[in-house]
C-alpha positions in Angstrom: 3.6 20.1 -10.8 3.8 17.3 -8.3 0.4 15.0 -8.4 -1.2 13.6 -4.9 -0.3 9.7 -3.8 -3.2 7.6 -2.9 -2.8 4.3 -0.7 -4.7 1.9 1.3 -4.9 0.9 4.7 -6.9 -1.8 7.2 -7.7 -0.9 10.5 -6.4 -4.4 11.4 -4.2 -7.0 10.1 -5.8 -9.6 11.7 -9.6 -11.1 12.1 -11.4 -14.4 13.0 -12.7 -15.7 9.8 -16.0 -14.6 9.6 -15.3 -11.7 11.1 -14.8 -8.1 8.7 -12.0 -5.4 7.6 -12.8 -1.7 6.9 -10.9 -1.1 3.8 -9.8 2.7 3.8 -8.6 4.3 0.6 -7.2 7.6 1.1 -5.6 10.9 -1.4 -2.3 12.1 0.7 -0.8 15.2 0.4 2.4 16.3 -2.0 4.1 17.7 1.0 7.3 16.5 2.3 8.0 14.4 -1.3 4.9 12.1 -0.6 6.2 11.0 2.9 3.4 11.0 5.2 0.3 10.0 6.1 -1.4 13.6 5.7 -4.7 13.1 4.3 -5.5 16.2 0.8 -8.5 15.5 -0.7 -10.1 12.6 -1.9 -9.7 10.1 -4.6 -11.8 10.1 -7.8 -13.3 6.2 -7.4 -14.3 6.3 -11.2 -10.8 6.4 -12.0 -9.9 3.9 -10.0 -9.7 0.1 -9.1 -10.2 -1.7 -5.5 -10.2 -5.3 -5.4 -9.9 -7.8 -2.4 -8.0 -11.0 -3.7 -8.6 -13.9 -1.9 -6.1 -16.5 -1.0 -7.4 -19.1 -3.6 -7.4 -15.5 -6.2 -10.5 -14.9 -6.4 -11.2 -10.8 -6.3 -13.8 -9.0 -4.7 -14.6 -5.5 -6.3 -15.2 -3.2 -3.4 -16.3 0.1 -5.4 -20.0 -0.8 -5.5 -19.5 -0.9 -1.6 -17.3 2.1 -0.8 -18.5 4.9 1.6 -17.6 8.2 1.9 -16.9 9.3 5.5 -15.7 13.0 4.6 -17.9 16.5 5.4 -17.5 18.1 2.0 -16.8 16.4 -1.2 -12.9 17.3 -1.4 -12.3 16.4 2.4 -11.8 12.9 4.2 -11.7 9.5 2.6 -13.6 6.4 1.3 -14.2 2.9 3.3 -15.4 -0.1 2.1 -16.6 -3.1 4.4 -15.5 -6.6 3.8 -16.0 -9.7 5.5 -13.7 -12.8 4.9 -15.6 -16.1 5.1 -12.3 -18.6 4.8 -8.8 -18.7 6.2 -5.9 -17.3 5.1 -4.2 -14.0 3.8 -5.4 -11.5 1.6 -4.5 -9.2 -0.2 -6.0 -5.8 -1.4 -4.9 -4.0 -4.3 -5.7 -0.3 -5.4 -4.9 1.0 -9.1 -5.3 4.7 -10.6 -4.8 6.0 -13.8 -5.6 9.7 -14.4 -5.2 12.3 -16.4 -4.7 15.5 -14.0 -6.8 18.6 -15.1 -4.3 21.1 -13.8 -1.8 19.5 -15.7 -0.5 17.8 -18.8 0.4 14.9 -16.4 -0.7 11.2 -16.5 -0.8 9.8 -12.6 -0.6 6.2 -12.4 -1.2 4.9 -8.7 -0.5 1.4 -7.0 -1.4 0.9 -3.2 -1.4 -2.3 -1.6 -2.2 -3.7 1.7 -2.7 -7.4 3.6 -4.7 -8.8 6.1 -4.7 -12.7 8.1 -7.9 -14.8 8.3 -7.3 -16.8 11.2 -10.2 -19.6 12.6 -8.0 -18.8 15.7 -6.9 -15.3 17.0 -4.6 -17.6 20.0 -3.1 -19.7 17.2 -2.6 -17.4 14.2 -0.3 -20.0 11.3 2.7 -18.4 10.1 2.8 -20.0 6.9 0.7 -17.4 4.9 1.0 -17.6 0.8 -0.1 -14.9 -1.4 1.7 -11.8 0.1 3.9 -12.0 -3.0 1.1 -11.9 -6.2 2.0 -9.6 -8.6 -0.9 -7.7 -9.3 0.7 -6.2 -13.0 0.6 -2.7 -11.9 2.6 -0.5 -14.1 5.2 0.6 -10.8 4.1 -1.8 -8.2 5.6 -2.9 -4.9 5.7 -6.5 -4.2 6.2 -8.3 -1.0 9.5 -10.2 -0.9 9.0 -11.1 3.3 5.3 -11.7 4.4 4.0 -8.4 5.8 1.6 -9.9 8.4 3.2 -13.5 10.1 5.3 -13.3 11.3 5.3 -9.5 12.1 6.7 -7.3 14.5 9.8 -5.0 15.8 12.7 -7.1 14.9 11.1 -8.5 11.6 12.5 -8.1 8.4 10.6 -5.9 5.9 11.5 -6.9 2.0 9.8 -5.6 -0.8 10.8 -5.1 -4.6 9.7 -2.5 -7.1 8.3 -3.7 -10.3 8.5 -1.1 -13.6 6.3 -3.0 -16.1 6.9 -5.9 -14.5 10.5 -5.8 -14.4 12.6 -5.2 -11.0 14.2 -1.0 -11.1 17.2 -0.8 -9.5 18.5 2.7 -7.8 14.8 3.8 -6.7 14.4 5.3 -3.4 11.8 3.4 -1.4 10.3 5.1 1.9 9.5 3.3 4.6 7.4 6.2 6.6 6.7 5.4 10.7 2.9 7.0 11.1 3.4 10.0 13.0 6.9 10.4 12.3 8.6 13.6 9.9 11.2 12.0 7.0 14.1 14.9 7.0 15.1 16.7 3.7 16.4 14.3 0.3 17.3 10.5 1.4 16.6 9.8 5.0 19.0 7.1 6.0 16.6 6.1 9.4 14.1 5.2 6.8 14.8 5.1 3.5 16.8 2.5 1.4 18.1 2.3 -2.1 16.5 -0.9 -4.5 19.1 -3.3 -5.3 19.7 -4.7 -8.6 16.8 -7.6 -8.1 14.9 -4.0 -7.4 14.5 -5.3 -3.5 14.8 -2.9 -0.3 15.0 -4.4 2.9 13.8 -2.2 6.7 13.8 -3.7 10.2 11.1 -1.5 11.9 12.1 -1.1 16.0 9.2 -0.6 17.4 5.3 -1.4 16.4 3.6 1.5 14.0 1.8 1.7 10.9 4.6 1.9 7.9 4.0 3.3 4.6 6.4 1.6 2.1 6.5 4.3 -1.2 8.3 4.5 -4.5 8.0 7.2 -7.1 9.1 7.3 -10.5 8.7 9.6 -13.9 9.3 9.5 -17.5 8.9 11.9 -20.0 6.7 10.4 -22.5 3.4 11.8 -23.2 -0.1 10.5 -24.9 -3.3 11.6 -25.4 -3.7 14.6 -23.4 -0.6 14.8 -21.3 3.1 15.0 -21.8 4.5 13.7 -18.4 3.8 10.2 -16.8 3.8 10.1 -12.5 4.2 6.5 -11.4 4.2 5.8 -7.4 3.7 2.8 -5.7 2.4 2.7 -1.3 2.2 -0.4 0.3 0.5 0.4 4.0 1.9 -2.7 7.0 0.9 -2.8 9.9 3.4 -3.8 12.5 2.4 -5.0 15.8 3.7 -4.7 19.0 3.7 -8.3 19.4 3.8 -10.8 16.8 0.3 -12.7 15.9 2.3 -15.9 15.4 4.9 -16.0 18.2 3.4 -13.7 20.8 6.8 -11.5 21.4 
C-alpha cells in the first residue's frame, strides 16, 4: 500500500524585506511513483510540523497561522502567510510522522523549500548562507548548491540525501519539471542516482518549478505498524532569469 507524499512550495522565491510569502503545504498523489505535482487530499496538520527558520535560526511555527483554501475537507491545500522583516535566506521546513489508518504503515515526511529577503529586488546578493541547515529529519534532502542565488537555466542543482543523518548512496532522486510526465522506472531526463557522499546533481534547461524527491522503506515495525515509508521533496523554484545576474 503506497502512502501520499506531502511537500511545500512558495509562490515566490524572492521578496523586498518587509514584504510576505504564502507558504503552501500540499498532500500529492501516489500516482506515477510520487512524481508529480497532482494535488490528493489534504494533510493532517496535527500530525505535522511547519516552521520558517530564519537566517540567524530562529523558527517561526506557522500552524497556528495556516489556512485552508480547499471546498470540502479532503480537497485542496493549506497556506500560511509570512512576512520576513530582515535580509537574507530562509528556509522552511515541513515534517510528518503518521501512522496510516488503512494500513499497518508508519509515513515519515520531509518537504523543504527557500526563499531570498532582499532590501533590494535590482541588487539581489548572491552570497546566501543557510540553504544547507540540516534540519535532522529522519530522510531529509539537503542543499549542497544554493537553490535560490544564483538560480536559473544553466545552474547547477546539488542536493544530498540524509538517512538518520547519514548520506544513502544508490537512492533515486527525482527532479520533476511542473507540468511535465516522468516515464516508467528511472527517467534518465530527470532522475539521477545519489553518489556515495549521497549527493545528486540536475542542470534544469529552462525556468519551472522543480520537485527534488527521494523515497525510501524498511521493514521494521513499532507500535501499531509493521512497515516504515520515508520520502523526502524539496520544491525550487527556477527563474527564467537569474535574481543575482539578470540572465
Amino acid at each position: 500500500m503506497l502512502a501520499h507524499d506531502g511537500w511545500v512550495e512558495t509562490n515566490t522565491n524572492l521578496i523586498r524585506t518587509g514584504d510576505a510569502v504564502y507558504v503552501d503545504l500540499f498532500l500529492g498523489n501516489h500516482g506515477n511513483d510520487h512524481r508529480d505535482f497532482k494535488v490528493a487530499g489534504k494533510i493532517d496538520v496535527q500530525s505535522s510540523t511547519l516552521v520558517v527558520i530564519a537566517p540567524d535560526g530562529k523558527e517561526y511555527d506557522l500552524r497556528p497561522d495556516l489556512v485552508d483554501v480547499g471546498y470540502a475537507p479532503k480537497e485542496g491545500f493549506w497556506t500560511a502567510k509570512f512576512a520576513a522583516a530582515k535580509p537574507g535566506l530562509y528556509l522552511v521546513g515541513h515534517m510528518r510522522d503518521e501512522v496510516m489508518s488503512y494500513a499497518p504503515v508508519r509515513v515519515l515526511q520531509s518537504a523543504k523549500a527557500a526563499f531570498v529577503v532582499s532590501d533590494r529586488l535590482d541588487a539581489v546578493a548572491s552570497d546566501q548562507p543557510g540553504f544547507d541547515r540540516v534540519l535532522g529529519h529522519p530522510l531529509e534532502l539537503v542543499a549542497v548548491s544554493n537553490p535560490v542565488t544564483p538560480m536559473g537555466p544553466g545552474e547547477e542543482i546539488r542536493v544530498r540525501l540524509l538517512l538518520a543523518g547519514k548520506p544513502l548512496s544508490g537512492a533515486k532522486v527525482s527532479f520533476v519539471p511542473r507540468g511535465v510526465a516522468l516515464r516508467e522506472g528511472f527517467d534518465e531526463r530527470y532522475e539521477r542516482a545519489t553518489d556515495a557522499e549521497g549527493i545528486a546533481t540536475f542542470t534544469p534547461a529552462s525556468g519551472n518549478v522543480y520537485l527534488i524527491v527521494a523515497h525510501h522503506e524498511e521493514g521494521a515495525g513499532g507500535d501499531g505498524y509493521e512497515r516504515t515509508k520515508y520520502s523526502a521533496a524539496f520544491a525550487v523554484f527556477v527563474p527564467d532569469v537569474c535574481p543575482c545576474c539578470g540572465e
